[in-house]
N, CA, C and O atoms as a CHARMM CRD file, in Angstrom:
* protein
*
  204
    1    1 UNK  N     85.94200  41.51100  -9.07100 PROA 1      0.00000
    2    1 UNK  CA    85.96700  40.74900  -7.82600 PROA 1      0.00000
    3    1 UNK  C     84.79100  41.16500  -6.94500 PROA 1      0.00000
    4    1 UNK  O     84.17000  40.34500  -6.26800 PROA 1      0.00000
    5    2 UNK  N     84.55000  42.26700  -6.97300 PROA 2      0.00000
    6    2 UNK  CA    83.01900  42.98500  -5.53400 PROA 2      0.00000
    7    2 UNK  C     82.04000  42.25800  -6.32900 PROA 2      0.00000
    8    2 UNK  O     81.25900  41.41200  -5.89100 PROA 2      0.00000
    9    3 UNK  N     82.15000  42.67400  -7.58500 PROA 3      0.00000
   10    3 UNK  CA    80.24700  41.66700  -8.34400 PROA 3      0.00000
   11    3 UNK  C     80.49900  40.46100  -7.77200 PROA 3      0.00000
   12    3 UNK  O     79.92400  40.28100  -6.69900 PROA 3      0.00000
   13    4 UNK  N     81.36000  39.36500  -8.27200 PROA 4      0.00000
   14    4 UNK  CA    81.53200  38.35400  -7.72700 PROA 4      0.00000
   15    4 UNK  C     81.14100  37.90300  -6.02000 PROA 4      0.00000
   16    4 UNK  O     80.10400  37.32500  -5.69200 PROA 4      0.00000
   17    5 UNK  N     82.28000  38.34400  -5.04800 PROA 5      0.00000
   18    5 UNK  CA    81.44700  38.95100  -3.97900 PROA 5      0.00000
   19    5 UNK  C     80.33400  38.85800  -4.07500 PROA 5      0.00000
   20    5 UNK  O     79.81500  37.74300  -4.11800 PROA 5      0.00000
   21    6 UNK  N     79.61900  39.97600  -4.13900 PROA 6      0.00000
   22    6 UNK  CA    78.23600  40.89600  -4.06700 PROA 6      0.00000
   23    6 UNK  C     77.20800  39.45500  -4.55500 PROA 6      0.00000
   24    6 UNK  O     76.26700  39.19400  -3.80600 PROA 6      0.00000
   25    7 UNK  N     77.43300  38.54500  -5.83000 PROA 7      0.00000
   26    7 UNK  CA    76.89200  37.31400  -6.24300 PROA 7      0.00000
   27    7 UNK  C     76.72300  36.17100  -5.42400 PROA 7      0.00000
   28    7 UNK  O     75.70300  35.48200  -5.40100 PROA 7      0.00000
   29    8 UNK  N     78.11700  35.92000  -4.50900 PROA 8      0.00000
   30    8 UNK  CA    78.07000  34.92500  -3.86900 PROA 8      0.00000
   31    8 UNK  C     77.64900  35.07300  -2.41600 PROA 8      0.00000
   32    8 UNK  O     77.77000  34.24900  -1.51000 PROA 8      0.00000
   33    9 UNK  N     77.05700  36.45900  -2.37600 PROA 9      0.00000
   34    9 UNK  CA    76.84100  36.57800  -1.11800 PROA 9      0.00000
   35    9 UNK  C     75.30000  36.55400  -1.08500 PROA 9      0.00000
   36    9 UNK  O     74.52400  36.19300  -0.19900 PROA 9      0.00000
   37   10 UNK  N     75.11700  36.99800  -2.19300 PROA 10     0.00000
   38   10 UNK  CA    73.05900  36.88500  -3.01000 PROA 10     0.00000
   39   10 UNK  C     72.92900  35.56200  -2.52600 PROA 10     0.00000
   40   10 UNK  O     72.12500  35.36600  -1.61500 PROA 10     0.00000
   41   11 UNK  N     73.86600  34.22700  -3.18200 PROA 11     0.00000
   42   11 UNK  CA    73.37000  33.13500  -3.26500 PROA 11     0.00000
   43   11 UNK  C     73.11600  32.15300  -2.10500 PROA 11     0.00000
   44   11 UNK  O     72.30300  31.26800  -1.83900 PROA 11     0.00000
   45   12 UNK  N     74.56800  32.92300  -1.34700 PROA 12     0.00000
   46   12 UNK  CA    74.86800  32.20000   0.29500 PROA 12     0.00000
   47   12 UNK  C     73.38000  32.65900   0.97500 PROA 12     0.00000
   48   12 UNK  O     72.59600  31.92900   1.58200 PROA 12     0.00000
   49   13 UNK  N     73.26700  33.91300   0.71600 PROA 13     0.00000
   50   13 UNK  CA    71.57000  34.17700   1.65000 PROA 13     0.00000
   51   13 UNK  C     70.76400  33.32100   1.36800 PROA 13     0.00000
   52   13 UNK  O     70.22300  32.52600   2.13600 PROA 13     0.00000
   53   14 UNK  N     70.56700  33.49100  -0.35000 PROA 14     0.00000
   54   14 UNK  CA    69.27600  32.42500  -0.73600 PROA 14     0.00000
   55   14 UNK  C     69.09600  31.53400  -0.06100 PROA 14     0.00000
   56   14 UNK  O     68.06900  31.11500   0.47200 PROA 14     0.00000
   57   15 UNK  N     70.64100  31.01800  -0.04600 PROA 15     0.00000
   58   15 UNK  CA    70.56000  29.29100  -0.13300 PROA 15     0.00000
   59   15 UNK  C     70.40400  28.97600   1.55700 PROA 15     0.00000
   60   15 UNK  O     70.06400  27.83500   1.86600 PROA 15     0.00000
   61   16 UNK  N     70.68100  30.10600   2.78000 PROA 16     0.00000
   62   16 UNK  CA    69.99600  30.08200   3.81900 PROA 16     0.00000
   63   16 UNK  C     68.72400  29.84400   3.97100 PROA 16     0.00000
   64   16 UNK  O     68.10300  28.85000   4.34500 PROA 16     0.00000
   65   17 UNK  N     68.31600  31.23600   3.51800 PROA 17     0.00000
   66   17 UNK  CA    66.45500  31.45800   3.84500 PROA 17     0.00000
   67   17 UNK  C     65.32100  30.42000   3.13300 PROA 17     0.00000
   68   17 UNK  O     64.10200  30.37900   3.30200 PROA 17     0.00000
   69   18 UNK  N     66.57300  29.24400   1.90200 PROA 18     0.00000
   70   18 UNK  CA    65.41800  28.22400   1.57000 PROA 18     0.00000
   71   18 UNK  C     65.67500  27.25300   2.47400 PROA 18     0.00000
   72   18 UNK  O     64.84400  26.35000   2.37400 PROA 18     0.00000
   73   19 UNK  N     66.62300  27.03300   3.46300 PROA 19     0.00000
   74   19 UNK  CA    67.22600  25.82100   4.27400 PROA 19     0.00000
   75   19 UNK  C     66.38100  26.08900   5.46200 PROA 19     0.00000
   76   19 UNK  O     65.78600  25.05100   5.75300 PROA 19     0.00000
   77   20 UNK  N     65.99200  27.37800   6.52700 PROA 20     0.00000
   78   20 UNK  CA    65.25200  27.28500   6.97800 PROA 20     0.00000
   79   20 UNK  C     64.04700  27.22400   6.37000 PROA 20     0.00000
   80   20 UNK  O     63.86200  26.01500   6.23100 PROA 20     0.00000
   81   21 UNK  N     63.04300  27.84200   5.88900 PROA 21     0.00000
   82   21 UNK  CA    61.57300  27.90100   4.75000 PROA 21     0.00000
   83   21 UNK  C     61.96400  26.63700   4.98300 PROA 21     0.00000
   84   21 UNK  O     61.28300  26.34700   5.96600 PROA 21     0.00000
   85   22 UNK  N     62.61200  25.69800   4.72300 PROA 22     0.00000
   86   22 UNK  CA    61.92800  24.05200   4.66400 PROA 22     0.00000
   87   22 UNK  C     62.37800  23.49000   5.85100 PROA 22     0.00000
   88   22 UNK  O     62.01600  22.31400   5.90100 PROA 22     0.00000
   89   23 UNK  N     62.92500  23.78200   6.69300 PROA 23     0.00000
   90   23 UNK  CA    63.23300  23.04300   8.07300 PROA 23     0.00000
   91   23 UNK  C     61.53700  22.91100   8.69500 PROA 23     0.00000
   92   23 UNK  O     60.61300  23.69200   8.46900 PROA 23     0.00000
   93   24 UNK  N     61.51700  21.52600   9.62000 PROA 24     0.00000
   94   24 UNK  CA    60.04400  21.73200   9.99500 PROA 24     0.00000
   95   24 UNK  C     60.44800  22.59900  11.40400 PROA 24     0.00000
   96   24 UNK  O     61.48800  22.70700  12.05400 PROA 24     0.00000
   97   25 UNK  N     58.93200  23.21800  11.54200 PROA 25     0.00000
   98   25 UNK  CA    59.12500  24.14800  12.82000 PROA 25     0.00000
   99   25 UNK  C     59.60200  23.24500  14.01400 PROA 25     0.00000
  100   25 UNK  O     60.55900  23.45200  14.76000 PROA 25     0.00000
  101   26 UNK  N     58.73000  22.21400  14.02300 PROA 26     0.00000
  102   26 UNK  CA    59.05500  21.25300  15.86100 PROA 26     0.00000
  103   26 UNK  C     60.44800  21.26200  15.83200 PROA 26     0.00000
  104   26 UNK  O     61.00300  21.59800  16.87900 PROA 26     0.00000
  105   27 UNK  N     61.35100  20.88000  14.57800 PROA 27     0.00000
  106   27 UNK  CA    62.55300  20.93800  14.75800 PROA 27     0.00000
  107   27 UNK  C     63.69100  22.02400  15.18000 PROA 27     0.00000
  108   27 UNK  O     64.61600  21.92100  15.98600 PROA 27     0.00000
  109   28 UNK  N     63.29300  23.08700  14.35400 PROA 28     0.00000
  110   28 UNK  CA    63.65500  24.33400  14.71700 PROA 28     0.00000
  111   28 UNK  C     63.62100  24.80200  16.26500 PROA 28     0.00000
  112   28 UNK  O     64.61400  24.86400  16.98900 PROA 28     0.00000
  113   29 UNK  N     62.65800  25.03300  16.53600 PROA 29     0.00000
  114   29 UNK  CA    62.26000  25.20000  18.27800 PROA 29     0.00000
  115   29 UNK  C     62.75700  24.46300  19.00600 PROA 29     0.00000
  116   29 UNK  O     63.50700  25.02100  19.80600 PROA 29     0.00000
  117   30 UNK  N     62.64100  22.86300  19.15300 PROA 30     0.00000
  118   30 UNK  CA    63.50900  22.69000  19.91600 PROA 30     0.00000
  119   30 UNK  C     64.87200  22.92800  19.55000 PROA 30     0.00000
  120   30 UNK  O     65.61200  22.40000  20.38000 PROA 30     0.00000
  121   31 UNK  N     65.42300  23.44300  18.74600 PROA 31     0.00000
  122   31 UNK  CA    67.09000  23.61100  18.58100 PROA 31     0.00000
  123   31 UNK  C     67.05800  24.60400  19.11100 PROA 31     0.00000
  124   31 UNK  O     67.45400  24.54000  20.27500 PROA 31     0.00000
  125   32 UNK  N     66.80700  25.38400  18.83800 PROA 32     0.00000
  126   32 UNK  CA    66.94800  27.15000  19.73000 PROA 32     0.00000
  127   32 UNK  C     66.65800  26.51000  21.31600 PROA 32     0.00000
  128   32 UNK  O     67.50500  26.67300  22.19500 PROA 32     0.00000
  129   33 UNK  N     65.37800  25.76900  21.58000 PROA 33     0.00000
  130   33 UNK  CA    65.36000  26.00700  22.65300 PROA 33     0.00000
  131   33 UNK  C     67.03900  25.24200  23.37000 PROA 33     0.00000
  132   33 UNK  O     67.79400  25.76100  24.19300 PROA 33     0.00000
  133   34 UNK  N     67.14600  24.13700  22.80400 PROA 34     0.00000
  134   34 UNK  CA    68.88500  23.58700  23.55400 PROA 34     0.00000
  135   34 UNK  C     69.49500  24.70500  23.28200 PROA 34     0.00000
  136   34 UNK  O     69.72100  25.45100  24.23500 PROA 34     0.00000
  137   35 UNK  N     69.80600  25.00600  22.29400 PROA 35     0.00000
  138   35 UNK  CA    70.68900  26.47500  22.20200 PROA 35     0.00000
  139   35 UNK  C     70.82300  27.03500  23.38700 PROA 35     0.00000
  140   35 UNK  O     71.79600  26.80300  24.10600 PROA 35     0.00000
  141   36 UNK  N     69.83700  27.85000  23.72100 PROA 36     0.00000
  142   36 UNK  CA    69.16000  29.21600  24.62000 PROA 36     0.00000
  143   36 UNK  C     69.75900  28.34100  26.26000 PROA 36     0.00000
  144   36 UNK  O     70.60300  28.73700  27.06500 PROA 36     0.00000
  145   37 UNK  N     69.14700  27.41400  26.27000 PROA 37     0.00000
  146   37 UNK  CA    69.51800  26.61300  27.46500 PROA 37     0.00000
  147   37 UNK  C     71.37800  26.05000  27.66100 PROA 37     0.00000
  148   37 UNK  O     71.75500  25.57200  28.73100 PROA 37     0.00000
  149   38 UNK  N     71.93900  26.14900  26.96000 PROA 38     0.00000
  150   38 UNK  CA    73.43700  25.77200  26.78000 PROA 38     0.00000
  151   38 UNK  C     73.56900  27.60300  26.83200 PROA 38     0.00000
  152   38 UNK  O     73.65800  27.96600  28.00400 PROA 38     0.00000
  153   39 UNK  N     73.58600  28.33500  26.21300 PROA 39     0.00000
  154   39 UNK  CA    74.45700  29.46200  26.37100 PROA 39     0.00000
  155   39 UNK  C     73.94700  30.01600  27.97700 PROA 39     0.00000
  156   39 UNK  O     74.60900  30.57000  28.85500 PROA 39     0.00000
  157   40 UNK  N     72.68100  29.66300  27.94800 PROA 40     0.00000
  158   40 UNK  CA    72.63300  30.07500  29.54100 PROA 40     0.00000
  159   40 UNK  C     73.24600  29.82600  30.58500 PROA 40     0.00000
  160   40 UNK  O     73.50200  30.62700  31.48400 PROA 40     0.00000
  161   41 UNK  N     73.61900  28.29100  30.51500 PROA 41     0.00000
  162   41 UNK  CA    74.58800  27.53400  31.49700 PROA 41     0.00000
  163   41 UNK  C     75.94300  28.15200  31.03000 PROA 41     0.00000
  164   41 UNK  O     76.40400  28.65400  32.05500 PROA 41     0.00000
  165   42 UNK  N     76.47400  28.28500  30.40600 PROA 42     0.00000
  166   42 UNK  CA    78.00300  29.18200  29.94500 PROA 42     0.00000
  167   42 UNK  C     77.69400  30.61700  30.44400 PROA 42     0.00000
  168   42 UNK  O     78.71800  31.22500  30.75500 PROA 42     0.00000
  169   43 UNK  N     76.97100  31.05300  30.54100 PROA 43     0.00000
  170   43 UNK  CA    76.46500  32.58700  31.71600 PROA 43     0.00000
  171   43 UNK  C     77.06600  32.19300  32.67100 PROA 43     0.00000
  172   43 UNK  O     78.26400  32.40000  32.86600 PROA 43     0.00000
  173   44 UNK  N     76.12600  31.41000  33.58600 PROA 44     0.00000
  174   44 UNK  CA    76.06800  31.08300  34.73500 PROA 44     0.00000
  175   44 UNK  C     76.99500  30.38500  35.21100 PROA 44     0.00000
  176   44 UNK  O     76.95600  30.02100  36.38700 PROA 44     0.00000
  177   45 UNK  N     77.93600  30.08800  34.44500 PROA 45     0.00000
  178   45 UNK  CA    79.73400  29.43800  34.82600 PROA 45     0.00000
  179   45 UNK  C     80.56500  30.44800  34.38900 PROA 45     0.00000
  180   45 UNK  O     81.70800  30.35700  33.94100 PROA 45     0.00000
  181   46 UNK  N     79.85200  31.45300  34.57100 PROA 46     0.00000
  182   46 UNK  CA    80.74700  32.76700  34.12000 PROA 46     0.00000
  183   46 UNK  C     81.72600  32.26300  32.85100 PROA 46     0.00000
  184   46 UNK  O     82.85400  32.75700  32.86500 PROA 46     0.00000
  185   47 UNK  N     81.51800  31.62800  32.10200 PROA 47     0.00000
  186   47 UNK  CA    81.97100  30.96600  30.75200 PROA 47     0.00000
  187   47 UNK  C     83.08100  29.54500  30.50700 PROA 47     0.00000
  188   47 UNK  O     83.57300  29.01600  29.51000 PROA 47     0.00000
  189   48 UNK  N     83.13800  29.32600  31.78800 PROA 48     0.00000
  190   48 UNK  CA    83.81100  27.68300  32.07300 PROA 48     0.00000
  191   48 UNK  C     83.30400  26.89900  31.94600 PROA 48     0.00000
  192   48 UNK  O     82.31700  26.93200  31.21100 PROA 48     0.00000
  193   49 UNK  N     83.60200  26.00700  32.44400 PROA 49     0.00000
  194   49 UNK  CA    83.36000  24.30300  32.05900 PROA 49     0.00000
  195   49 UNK  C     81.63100  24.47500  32.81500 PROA 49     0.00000
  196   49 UNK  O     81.54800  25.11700  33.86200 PROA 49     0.00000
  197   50 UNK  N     80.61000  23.98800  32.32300 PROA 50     0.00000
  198   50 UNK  CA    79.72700  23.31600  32.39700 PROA 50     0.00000
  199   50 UNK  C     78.92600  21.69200  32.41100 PROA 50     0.00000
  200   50 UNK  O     79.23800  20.86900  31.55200 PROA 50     0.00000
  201   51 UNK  N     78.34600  21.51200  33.00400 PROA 51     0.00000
  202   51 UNK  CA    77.55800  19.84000  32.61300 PROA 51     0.00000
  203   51 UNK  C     76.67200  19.85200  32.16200 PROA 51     0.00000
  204   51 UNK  O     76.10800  18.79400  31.88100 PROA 51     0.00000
């Protein structure tokens, strides 16, 4: 069962680090940047409702 594990956890990475490697950057950046900008507003509502 751990090899197994230990295998599917090799593959789950892989199969990350090729999903970004091919994301285009413009896309990427702006997602983080909404990201970064949404968790900020959940700060600043001390973690309540936001708009």
């Amino acid at each position: 069962i751990q090899q197994a594990r230990s295998q599917q956890r090799c593959l789950t990475e892989a199969s990350i680090v090729e999903a970004v490697a091919s994301m285009n950057r413009e896309h990427l950046v702006n997602v983080c940047t909404r990201f970064w900008s949404r968790l900020e507003a959940i700060i600043e509502a001390d973690g309540g409702w936001f708009d």
